[in-house]
C-alpha positions in Angstrom: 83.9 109.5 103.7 83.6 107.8 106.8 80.5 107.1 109.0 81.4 109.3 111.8 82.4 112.1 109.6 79.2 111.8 107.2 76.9 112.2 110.6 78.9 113.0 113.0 82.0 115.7 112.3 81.4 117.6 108.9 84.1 118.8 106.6 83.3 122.6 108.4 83.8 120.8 112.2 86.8 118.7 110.9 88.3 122.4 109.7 87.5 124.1 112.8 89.6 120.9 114.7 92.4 121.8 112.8 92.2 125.7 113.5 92.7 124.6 116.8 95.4 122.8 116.7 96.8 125.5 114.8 96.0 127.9 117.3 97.1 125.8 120.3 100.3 125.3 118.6 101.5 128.7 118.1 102.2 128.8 121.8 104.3 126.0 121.9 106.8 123.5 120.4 104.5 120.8 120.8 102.6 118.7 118.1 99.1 117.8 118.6 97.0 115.2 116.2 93.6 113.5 116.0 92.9 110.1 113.9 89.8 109.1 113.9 89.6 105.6 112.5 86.8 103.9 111.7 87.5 100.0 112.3 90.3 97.6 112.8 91.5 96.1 109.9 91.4 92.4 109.9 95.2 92.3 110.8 94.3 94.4 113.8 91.7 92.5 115.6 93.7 91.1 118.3 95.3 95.1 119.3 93.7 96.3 122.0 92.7 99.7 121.4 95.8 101.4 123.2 98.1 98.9 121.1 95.8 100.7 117.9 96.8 104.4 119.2 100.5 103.7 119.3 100.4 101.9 116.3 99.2 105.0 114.6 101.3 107.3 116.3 104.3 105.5 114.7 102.7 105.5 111.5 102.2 109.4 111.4 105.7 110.1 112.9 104.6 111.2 115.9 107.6 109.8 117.4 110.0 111.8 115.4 109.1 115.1 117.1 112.3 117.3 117.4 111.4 117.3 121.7 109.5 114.0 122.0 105.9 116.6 122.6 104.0 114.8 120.3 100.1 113.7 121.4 97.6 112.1 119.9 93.7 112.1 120.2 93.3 108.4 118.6 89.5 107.4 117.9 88.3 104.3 117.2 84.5 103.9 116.0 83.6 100.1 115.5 84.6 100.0 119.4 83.0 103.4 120.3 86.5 103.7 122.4 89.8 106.3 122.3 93.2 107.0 123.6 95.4 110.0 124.0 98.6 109.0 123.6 101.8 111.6 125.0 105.2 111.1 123.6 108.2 110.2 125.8 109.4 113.8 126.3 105.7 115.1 127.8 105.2 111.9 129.1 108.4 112.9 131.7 106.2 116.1 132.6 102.9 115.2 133.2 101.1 112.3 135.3 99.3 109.3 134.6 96.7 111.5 136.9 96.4 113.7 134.1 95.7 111.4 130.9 93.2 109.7 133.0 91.2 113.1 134.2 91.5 114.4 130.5 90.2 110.9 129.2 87.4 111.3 131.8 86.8 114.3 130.6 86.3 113.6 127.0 84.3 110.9 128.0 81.7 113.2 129.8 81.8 115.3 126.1 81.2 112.2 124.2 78.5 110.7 126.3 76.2 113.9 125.6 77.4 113.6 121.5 79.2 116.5 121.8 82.0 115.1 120.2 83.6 118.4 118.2 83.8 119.9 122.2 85.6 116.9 123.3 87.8 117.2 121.1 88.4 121.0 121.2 88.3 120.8 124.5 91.3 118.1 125.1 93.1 120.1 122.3 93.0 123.2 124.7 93.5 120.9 127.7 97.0 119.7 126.3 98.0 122.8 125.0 97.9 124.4 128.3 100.6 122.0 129.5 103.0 122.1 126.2 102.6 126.3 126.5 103.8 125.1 130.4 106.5 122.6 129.4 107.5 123.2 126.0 106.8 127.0 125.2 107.6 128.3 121.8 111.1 128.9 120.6 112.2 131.3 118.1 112.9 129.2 114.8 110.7 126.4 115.4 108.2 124.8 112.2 105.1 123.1 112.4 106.5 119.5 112.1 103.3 117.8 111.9 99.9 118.5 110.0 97.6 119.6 111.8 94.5 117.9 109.7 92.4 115.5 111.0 93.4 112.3 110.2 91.0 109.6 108.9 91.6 106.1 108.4 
């Protein structure tokens, strides 16, 4: 078990992540996921932390969402830093503008350790726009897990 999810997320707040995602998700064709990784590895030293985030959304086939609504919520630890990184397809939709105000955002939620917030609330923040952009269709799978990812 990592650091951050030994003292700061516990099994129940990692759970209740993931119940949001599943919630946010029945209104909407889009994928959400968070990583939360602990260090670079040795390999990785060089990455900046955005090089990290796409790195992993490669990795946990982000990329291969049916309409390119993939996002992930990428953490890193050792450098007390994170990303959110929209696929190609929400990417078209959405602004730079809005990233930066929903990384602000978190920020604020991290800078008063309220880091299961920040994360529920930028969960509830994208899903707004995938219900917007890409609403659910009739047919359509989970194509992603929605489990917090740690690494």
């Amino acid at each position: 078990m990592s650091f951050f999810t030994k003292n700061i997320l516990s099994n129940e707040e990692m759970t209740a992540i993931a119940t949001v995602i599943a919630d946010v998700e029945k209104e909407t064709i889009g994928e959400i996921r968070v990583n939360i990784q602990k260090t670079r590895s040795f390999s990785d030293r060089k990455l900046s932390v955005y090089d990290l985030a796409i790195k992993k959304f490669f990795e946990l086939g982000m990329d291969k969402t049916k309409d390119k609504s993939g996002v992930l919520i990428y953490l890193l630890l050792s450098d007390k830093k994170f990303q959110i990184i929209g696929d190609e397809g929400i990417n078209k939709k959405v602004s730079k503008e809005f990233w930066d105000v929903l990384a602000m955002k978190m920020a604020e939620f991290f800078r008063n350790n309220d880091f299961v917030k920040g994360i529920n609330h930028t969960i509830k923040e994208v899903g707004v726009v995938l219900k917007k952009e890409f609403p659910m269709k009739s047919g359509d799978t989970n194509e992603l897990s929605n489990e917090v990812v740690i690494s």
